[in-house]
Residue, then its C-alpha position, 0 to 999 in steps of 0.5 A: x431565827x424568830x429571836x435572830x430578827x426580833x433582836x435586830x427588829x429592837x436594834x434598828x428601833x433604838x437606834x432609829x430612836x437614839x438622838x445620835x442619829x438624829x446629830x448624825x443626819x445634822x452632820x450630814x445636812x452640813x457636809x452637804x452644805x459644805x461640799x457645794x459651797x467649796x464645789x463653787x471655789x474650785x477650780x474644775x469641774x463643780x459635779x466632779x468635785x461634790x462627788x469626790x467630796x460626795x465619797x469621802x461623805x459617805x466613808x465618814x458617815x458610815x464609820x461614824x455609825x459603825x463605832x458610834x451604832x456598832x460598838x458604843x450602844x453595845x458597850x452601853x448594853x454592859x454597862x446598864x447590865x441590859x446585856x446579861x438580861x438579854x443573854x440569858x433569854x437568847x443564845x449568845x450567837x443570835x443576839x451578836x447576829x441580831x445585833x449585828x443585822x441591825x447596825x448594818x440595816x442602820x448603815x445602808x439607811x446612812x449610806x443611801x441618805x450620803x449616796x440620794x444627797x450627793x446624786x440630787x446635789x450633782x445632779x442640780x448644781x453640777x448638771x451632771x447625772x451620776x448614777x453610779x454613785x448608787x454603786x458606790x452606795x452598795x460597796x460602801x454597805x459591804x465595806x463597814x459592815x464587815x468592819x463592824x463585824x471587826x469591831x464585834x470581834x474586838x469587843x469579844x475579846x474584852x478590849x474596852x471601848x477607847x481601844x475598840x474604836x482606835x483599833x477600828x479606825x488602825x484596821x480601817x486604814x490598814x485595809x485601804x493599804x493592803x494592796x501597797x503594802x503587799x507589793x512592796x513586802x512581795x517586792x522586798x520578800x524577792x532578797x529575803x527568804x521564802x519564810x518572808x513571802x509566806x509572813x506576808x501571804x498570811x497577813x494578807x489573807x488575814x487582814x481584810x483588804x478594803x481596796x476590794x470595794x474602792x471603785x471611787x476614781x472609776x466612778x467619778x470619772x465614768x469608767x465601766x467597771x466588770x461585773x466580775x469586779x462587782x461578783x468577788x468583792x461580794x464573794x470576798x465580803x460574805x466569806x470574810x463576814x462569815x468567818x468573822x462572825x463565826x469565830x466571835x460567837x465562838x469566843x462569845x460562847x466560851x467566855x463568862x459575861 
């Protein structure tokens, strides 16, 4: 445990330390800029749209720090042969949890910085106060650490960095499709065989389905979500995270590095 936490001690260090974090915060000063200078040449509601604009900040940013933090860094790692330093000091499954830990500590601090800027943006040119955009925070926690842990896989399974980060984002779209795509395969399974439904039942439960944490329109619009809606997405992330990541540090302990 006492190296699980010293590797993700270093990760939040370097990472905090790394000039992409500091072009990352850039970028989200301007998205802020951007989302109230468009806020004030539309048509409806000014706080409405910050905080449409708001959501889509907060996805982008988190993905940015999941390929750039999550994955780039530790392909650098290779590269500089740190890793094979690293490995032999430390056990393969504590150093990917290590690592692991602290991307996804990096990617509450971006989410949180999205969510306060859109909250205090809302809240001072919209006159409206929202927050729950801080839920949205938190879903948005789940949603790309569990697609960082993806990447992680990926990375197991030597696919070199080009081809992790396209396949991220191909997952990252498919997962915000799962629940249309499953009905129109359910609805199209009704004329075909029962080997159809199961193909499909089996892609579902493989794929991670995004839309679990894609409470946005109920947010903006103020609607009371239940609080069993917020119990299973947490399930659905923790059984999900910890099954990716046991089956990654078992083909990270099977294979020569």
């Amino acid at each position: 445990m006492g190296k699980i936490i010293t590797i993700s001690l270093v990760t939040l260090r370097e990472s905090l330390r790394n000039r992409l974090f500091i072009g990352l915060l850039i970028f989200l000063l301007l998205f802020f800029v951007f989302s109230v200078y468009v806020s004030t040449l539309s048509l409806g509601t000014v706080a409405r749209f910050i905080e449409n604009t708001g959501m889509v900040g907060i996805s982008l940013i988190c993905l940015a720090v999941s390929i750039l933090f999550g994955l780039f860094t530790l392909y650098q790692e290779k590269e500089r042969n740190e890793l094979y330093v690293i490995l032999n000091r430390v056990p393969r499954s504590s150093y990917l949890i290590g690592r692991f830990l602290g991307t996804s500590c990096i990617i509450a601090l971006f989410a949180l910085f999205a969510g306060a800027g859109i909250f205090f943006l809302t809240w001072s040119f919209g006159g409206h106060y929202t927050p729950g955009l801080f839920w949205a925070v938190y879903w948005a926690v789940l949603e790309f650490t569990m697609l960082t842990a993806i990447g992680y896989l990926y990375y197991a399974l030597a696919i070199s960095f080009p081809l992790n980060s396209l396949m991220v984002l191909c997952t990252y779209l498919v997962g915000h499709s799962m629940n249309e795509a499953i009905q129109s395969f359910m609805g199209l399974g009704r004329f075909g065989s029962l080997w159809h439904l199961y193909l499909v039942k089996a892609i579902s439960v493989l794929f991670p389905n995004f839309d679990m944490f894609d409470y946005r329109l109920a947010i903006v619009h103020d609607e009371a979500i239940p609080w069993t809606q917020f119990g299973l997405s947490t399930l659905y992330w923790f059984c999900y995270l910890l099954a990716v990541l046991a089956l990654t540090s078992t083909i990270m302990n099977r294979k020569d590095m």
